[in-house]
C-alpha positions as CSV (number, residue, x, y, z in Angstrom):
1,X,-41.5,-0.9,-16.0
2,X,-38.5,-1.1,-13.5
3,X,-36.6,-4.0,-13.6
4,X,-35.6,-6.2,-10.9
5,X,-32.1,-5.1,-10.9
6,X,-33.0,-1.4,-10.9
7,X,-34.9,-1.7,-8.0
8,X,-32.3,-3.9,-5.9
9,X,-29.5,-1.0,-7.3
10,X,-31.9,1.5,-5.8
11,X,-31.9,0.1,-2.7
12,X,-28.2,-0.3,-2.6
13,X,-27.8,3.5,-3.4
14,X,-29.9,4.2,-0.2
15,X,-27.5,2.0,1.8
16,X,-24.5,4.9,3.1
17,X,-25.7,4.8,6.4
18,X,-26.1,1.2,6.5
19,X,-22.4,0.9,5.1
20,X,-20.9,3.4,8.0
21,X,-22.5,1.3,10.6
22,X,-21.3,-1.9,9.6
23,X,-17.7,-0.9,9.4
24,X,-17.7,0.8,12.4
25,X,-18.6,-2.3,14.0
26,X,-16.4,-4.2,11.8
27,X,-13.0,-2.0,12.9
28,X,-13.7,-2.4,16.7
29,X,-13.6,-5.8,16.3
30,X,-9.8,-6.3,16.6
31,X,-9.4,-9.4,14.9
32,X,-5.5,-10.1,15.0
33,X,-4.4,-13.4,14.4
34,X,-1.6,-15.1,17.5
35,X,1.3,-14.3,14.8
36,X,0.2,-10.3,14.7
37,X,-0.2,-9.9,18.6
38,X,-3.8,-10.9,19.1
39,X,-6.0,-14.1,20.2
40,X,-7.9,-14.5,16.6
41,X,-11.0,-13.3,15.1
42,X,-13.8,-14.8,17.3
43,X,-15.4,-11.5,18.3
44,X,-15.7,-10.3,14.4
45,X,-16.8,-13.8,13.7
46,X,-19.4,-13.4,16.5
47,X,-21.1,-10.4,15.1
48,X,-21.1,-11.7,11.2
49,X,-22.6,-14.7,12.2
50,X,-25.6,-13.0,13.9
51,X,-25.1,-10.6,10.9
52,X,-25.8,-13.7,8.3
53,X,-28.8,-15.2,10.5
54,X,-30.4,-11.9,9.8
55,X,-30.7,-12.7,5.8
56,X,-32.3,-16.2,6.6
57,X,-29.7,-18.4,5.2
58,X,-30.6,-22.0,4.2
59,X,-27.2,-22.8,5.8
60,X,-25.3,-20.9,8.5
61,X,-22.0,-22.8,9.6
62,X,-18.7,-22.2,11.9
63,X,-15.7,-24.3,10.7
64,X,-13.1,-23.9,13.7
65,X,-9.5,-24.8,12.6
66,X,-7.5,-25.9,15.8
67,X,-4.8,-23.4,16.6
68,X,-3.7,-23.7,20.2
69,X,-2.1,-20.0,20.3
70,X,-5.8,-18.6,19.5
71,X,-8.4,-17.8,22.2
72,X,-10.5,-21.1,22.9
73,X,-7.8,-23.5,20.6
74,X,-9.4,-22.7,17.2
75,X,-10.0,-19.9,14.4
76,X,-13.4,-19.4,13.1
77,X,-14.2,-19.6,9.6
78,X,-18.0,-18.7,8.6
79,X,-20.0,-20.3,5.5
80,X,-23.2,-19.9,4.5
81,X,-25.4,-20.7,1.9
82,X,-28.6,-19.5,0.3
83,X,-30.7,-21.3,-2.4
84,X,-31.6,-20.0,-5.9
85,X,-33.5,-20.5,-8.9
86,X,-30.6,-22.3,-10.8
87,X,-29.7,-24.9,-9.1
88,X,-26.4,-25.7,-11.5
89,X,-23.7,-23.3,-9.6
90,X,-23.5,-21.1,-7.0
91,X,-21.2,-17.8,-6.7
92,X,-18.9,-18.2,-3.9
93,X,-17.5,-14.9,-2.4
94,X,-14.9,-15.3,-0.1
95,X,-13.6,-12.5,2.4
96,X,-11.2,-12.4,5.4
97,X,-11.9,-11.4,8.8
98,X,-8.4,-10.6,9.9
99,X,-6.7,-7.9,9.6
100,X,-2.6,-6.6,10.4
101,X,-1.6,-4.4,13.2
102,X,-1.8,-0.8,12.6
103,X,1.8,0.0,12.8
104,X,3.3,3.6,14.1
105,X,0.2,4.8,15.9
106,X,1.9,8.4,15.6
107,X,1.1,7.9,11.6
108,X,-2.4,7.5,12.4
109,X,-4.6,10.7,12.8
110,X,-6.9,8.6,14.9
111,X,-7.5,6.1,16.5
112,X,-7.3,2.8,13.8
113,X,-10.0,0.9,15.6
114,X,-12.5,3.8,15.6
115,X,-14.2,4.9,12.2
116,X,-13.2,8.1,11.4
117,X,-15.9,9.2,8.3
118,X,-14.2,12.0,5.8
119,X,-17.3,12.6,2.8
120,X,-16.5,9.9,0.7
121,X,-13.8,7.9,2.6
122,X,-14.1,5.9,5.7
123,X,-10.8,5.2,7.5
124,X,-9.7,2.9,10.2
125,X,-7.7,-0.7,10.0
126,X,-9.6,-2.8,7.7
127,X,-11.9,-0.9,6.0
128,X,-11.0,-2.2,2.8
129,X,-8.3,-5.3,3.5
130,X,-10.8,-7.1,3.8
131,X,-14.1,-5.4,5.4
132,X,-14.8,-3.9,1.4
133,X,-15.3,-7.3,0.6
134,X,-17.6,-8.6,3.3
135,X,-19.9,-5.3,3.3
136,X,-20.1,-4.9,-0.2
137,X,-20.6,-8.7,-0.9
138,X,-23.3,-9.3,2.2
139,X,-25.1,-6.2,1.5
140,X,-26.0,-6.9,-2.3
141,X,-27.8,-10.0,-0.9
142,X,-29.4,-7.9,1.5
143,X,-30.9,-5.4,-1.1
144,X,-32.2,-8.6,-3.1
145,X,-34.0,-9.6,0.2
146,X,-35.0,-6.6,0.7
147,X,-36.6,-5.9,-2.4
148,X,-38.2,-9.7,-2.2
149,X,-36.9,-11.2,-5.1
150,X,-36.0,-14.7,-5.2
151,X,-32.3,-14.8,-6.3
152,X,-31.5,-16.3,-9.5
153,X,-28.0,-18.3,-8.6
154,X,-27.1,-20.1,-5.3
155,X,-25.2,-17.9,-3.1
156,X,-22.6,-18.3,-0.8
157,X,-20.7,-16.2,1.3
158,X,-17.5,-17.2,3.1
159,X,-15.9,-14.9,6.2
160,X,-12.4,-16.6,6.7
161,X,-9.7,-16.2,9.2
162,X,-5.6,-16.1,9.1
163,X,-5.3,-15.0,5.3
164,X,-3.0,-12.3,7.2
165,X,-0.3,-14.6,8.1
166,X,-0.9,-17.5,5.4
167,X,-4.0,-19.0,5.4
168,X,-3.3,-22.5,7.0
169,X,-6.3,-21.6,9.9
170,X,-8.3,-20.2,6.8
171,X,-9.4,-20.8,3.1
172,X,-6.1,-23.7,3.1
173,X,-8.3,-25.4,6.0
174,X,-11.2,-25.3,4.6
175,X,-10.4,-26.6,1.3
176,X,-9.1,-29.5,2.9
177,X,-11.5,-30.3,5.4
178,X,-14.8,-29.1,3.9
179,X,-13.8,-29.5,0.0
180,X,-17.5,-30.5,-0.4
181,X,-18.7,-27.1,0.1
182,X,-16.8,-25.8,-3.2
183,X,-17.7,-27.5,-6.9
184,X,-15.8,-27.1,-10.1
185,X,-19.1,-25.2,-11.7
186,X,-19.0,-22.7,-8.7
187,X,-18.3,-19.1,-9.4
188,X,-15.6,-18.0,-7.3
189,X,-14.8,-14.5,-6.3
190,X,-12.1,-13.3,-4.1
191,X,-12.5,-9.6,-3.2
192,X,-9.2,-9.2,-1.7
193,X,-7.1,-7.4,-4.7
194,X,-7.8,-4.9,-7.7
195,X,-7.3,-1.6,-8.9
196,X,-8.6,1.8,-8.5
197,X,-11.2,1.9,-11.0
198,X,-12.2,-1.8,-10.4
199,X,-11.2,-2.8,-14.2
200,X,-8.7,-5.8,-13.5
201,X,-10.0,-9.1,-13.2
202,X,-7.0,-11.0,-11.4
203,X,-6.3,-14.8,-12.6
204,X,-3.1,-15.9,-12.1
205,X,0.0,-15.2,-9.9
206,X,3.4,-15.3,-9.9
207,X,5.6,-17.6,-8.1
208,X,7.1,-16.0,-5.2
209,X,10.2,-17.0,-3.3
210,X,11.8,-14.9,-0.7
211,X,16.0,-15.6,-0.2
212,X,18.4,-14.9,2.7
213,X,21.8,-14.6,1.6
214,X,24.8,-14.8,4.9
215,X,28.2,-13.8,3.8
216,X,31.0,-14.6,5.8
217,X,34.0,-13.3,5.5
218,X,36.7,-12.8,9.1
219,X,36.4,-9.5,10.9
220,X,39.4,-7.0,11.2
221,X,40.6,-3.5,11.7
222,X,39.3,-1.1,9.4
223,X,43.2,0.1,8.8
224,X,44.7,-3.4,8.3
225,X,41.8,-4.6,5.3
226,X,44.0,-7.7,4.3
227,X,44.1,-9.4,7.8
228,X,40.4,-10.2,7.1
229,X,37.6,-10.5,4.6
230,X,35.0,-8.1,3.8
231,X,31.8,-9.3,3.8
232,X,30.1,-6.0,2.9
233,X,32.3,-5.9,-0.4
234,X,31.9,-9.7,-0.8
235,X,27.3,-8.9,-0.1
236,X,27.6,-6.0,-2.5
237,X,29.5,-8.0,-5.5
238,X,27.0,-10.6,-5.0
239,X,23.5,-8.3,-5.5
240,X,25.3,-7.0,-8.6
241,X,26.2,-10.5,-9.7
242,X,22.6,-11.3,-8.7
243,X,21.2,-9.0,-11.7
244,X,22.2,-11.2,-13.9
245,X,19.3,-13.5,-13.0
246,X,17.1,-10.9,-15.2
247,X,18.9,-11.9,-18.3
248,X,19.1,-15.7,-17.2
249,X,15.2,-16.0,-17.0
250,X,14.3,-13.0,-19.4
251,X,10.5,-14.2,-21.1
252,X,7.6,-11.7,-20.4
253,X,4.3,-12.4,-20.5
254,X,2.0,-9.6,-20.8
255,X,-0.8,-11.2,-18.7
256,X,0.8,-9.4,-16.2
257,X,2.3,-6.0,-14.6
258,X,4.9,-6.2,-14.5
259,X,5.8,-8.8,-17.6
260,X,8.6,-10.0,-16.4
261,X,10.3,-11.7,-13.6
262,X,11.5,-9.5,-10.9
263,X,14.5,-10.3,-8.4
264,X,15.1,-7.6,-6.1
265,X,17.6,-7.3,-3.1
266,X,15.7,-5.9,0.2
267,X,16.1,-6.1,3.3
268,X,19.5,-5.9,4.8
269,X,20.5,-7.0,8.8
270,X,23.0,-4.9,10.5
271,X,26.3,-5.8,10.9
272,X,29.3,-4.0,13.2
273,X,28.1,-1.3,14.9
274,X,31.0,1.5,14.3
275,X,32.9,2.3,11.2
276,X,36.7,1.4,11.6
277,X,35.9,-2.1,11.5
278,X,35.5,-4.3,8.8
279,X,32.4,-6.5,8.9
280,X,32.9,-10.3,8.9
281,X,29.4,-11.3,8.4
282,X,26.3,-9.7,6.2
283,X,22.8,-10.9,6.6
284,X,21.0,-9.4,3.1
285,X,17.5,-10.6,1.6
286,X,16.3,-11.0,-2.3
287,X,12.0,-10.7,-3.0
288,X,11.5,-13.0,-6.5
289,X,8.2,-13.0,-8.0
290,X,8.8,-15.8,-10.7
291,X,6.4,-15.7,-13.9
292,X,4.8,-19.3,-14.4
293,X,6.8,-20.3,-16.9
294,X,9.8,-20.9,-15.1
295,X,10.5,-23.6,-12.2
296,X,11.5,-21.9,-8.9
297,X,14.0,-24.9,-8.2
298,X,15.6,-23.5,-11.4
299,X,15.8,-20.1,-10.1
300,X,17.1,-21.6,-6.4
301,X,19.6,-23.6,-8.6
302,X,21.0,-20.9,-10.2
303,X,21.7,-18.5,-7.3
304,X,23.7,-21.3,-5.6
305,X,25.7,-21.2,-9.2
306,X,26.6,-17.2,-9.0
307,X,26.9,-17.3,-4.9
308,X,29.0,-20.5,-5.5
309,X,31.6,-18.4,-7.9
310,X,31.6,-15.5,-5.8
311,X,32.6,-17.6,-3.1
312,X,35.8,-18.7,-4.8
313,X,36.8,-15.6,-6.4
314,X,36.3,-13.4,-2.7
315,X,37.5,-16.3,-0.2
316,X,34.0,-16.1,1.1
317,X,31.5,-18.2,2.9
318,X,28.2,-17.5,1.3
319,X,24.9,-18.9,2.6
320,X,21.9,-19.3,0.5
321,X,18.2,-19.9,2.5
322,X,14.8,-19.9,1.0
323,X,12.7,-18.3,4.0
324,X,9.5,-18.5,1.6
325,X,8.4,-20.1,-1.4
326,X,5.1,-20.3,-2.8
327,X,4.7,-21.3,-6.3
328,X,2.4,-20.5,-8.8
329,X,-0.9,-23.0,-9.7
330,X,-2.4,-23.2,-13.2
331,X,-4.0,-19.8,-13.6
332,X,-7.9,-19.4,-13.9
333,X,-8.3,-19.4,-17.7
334,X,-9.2,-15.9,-19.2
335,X,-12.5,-17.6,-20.6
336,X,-14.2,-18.9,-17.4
337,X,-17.5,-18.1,-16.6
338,X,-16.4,-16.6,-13.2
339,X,-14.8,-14.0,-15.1
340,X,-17.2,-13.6,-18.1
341,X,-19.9,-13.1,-15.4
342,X,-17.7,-10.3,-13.5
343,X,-16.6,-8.7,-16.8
344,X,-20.6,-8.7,-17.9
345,X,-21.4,-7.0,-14.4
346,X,-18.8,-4.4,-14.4
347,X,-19.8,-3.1,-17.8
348,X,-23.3,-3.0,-16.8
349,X,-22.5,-1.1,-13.5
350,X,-19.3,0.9,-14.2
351,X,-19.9,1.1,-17.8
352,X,-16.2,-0.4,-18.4
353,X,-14.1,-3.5,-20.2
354,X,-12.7,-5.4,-17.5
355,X,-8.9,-7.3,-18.3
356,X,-8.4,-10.2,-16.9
357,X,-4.5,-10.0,-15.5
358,X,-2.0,-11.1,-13.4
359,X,-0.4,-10.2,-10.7
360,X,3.2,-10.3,-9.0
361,X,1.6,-10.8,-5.3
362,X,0.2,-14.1,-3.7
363,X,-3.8,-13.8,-2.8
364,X,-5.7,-16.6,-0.7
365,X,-7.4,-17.3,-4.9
366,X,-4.5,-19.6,-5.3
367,X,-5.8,-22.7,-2.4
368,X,-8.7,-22.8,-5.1
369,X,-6.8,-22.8,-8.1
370,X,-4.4,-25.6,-6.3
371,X,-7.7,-27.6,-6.5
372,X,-8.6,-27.0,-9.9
373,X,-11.3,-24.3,-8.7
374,X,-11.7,-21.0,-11.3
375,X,-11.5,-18.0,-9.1
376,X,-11.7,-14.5,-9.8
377,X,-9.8,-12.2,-7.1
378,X,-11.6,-8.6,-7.7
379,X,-12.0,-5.5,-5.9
380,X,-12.5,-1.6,-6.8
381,X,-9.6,-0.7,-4.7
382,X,-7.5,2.7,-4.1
383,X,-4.8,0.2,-2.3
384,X,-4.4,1.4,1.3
385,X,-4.4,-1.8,2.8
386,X,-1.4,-2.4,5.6
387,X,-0.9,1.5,5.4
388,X,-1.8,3.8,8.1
389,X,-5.3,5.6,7.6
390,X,-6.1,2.7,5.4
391,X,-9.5,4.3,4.0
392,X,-12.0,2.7,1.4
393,X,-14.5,5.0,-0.4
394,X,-18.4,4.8,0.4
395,X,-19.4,4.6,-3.6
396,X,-16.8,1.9,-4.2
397,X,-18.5,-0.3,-2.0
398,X,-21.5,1.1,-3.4
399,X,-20.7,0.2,-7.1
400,X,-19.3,-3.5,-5.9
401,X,-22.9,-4.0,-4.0
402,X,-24.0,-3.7,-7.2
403,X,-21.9,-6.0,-9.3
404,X,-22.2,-8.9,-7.0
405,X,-25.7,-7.8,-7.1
406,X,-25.6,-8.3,-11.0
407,X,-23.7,-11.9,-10.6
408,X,-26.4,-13.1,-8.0
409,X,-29.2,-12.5,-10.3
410,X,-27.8,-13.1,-13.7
């Protein structure tokens, strides 16, 4: 006899075309938030929620966070909810509508907001940051519908705007304005982050804290050096001093890839624009991603020590100036059921042993985890998101239909 499961999978396998469509529709939906050039995501928004009505949800809602830059003074978040058999959880997946601007259009080999279909791949801006998610999640329900069977878990799915450019018209504003929707025996997945083979179960972050350093020395001729102060000398003395932070704050923790903290100079301003002068001022930049273990304060507290000694050895101004901070929240323990129930799926779909893991970047998983909430980010993902021809293979979203699929009936 077939099983339930083998017949919803079967539908899912027949679901390519279905797939194409929706992303097409998906990518000409420009949905750029008011800080990435655009008015928000109502038109996206628009077409999921007629998208959702279609499966007959016991709840269909839009939760409009007020943003005065966006079209109409608000950003549309979409929830909704179907019943199940057991009523003692539901599984929450939570996708993002917006996406980034596409960058150097002379990278692109079409145009980003039409779907270019290659075999396998499908490419265009958003295909799989975050469109992977919402297709792949909304189209296992679909199949169960399809196939008539009642599902077994409550089920909700959650379209959300402005994770792009932090959250606050998003997943931040819903957790603190409709915290009633999400319970502590929910199972939360975030399909927003993974890796190629879809084997890492993401749990916890690192902090992150992004520094600009301003040196300031006095401006002179490049012949006559010691009528001024070089701030380019006195910037490159202090990222080599700055290493020393990796000795400083040295534990590892093999939860995650990399183990250890990481403090790495990046960006860097210009400064004079010819080369016989000597710069007086150097604007240069430092990405920290800060395992748990440590206090961010410490780290801040620290790089004010080196600068501070750097500034009395060079007869130098420095300036140090968090320009982000986010620190980490108590990870999602290894043993949650959120994560048991993925790692069961994904060996029954993709015949593999998920890891739970961590990772160095910030995902939208950590508003729930801020609120005590287990989530689970997961994805199958080839990591194209942000780049140009961002593409997302058909099967992967193929083989996620069918792990949700698993996790709504189990």
């Amino acid at each position: 006899m077939i099983s339930e499961l083998e017949k919803i999978f079967s539908v899912i396998d027949g679901y390519r075309d279905e797939i194409i469509d929706l992303q097409r529709e998906l990518t000409a939906r420009v949905a750029l938030g008011p800080a990435n050039g655009g008015t928000g995501e109502h038109e996206k928004a628009a077409f999921l929620k007629e998208k959702l009505k279609e499966l007959d949800p016991d709840l269909v809602e839009e939760i409009r966070a007020p943003d005065e830059r966006a079209k109409d003074g608000y950003r549309p978040n979409l929830v909704a909810i179907w019943d199940g058999q057991d009523a003692s959880s539901r599984v929450w997946v939570l996708s993002h509508t917006d996406i980034v601007p596409p960058g150097d259009l002379s990278l692109w080999k079409s145009d980003p907001y039409v779907l270019r279909v290659e075999g396998d791949s499908i490419i265009g801006r958003g295909v799989e940051d975050n469109q992977h998610g919402i297709v792949s999640s909304f189209l296992a329900l679909k199949a169960i519908k399809a196939c008539g069977i009642p599902p077994k878990r409550k089920i909700g799915l959650a379209f959300v705007a402005d994770e792009e450019t932090g959250s606050r018209y998003g997943l931040e504003y819903l957790v603190k304005n409709r915290r009633d929707l999400f319970k502590l025996e929910d199972l939360i997945i975030v399909p927003d982050g993974g890796n190629s083979d879809g084997s890492m179960i993401e749990i916890a972050e690192k902090s992150m804290l992004w520094v600009r350093f301003t040196v300031i020395g006095r401006q002179c001729h490049g012949s006559t050096p010691k009528e001024g102060r070089n701030s380019l000398y006195g910037a490159a003395r202090l990222i080599v001093a700055l290493q020393s932070l990796k000795e400083r704050f040295k534990l590892t923790d093999d939860l995650f890839s990399p183990p250890e903290s990481t403090f790495e100079p990046t960006k860097v301003e210009a400064n004079v624009p010819n080369i016989n002068t000597i710069p007086g001022k150097d604007i240069f930049y430092m990405d920290c991603r800060i395992l748990p273990e440590y206090r961010v304060d410490d780290i801040i507290d620290e790089i004010k020590t080196i600068s501070r000694g750097l500034e009395e050895e060079l007869q130098l101004s420095i300036r140090v100036e968090p320009v982000h901070r986010q620190d980490a929240v108590n990870p999602t323990p290894a043993e949650a059921p959120v994560v048991a129930s993925l790692a069961r799926a994904i060996k029954m779909v993709k015949g593999l042993d998920a890891k739970p893991m961590g990772i160095g970047g910030g995902t939208v998983a950590a508003f729930f985890r801020g609120e005590g909430l287990p989530s689970a980010v997961w994805v199958t993902s080839p990591d194209t998101a942000h780049q140009p021809n961002e593409s997302c293979p058909i099967s992967d979203i193929i083989s996620d239909a069918k792990v949700f699929a698993h996790i709504y009936m189990e």
